[in-house]
C-alpha positions in Angstrom: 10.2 -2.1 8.9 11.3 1.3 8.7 9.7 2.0 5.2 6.5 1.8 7.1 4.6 4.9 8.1 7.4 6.8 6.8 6.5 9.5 4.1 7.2 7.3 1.6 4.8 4.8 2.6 2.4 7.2 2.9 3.1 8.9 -0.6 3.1 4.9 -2.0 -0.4 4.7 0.1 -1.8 7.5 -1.7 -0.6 6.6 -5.3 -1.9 2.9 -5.0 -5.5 4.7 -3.9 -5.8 6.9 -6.9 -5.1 4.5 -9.1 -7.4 1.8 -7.8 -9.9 4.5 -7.9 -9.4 5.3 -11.7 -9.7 1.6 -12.3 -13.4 1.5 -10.6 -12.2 0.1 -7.4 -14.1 1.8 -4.3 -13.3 0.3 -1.1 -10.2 1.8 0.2 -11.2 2.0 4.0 -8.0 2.1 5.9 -6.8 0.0 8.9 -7.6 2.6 11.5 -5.6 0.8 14.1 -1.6 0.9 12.9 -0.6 -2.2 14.5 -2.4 -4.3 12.0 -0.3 -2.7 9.8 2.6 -4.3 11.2 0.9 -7.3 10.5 1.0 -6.2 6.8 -3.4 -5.2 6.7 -3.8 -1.7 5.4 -7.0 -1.4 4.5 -10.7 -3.1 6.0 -11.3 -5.0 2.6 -9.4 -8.1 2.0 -9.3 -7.7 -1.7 -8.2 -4.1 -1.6 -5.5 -5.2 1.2 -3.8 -8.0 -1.2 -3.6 -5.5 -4.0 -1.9 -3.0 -2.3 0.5 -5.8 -1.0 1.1 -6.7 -4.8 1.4 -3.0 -5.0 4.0 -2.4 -2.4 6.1 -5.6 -3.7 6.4 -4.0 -7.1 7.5 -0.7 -5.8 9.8 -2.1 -4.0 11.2 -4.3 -7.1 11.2 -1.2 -9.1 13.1 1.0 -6.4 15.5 -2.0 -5.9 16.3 -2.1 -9.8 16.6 1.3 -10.4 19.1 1.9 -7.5 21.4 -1.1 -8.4 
């Protein structure tokens, strides 16, 4: 996947983290080891993972649309 651990990723990454924080959400400890992210787990928490994949799907549906 070349989207992954490109700058954009990381910008996404960093966008998704603020604004779980604003919403209350705390645990946002990363995947230290990158290969899980290949594997599609970001972050140590499983709830925080799955959001960010929701996330990550909708950036990408909103990127896809506003290209077409």
């Amino acid at each position: 996947m070349v989207f992954l651990l490109s700058k954009e990723f990381y910008d996404a990454m960093e966008q998704f983290e603020r604004d779980y924080r604003e919403h209350g959400f705390t645990r946002i400890d990363r995947e230290k080891d990158k290969e899980y992210w290949k594997r599609g787990i970001y972050y140590q928490h499983g709830d925080t993972n799955l959001a960010f994949v929701w996330y990550l799907k909708g950036y990408q549906t909103s990127k896809n649309i506003h290209q077409s």
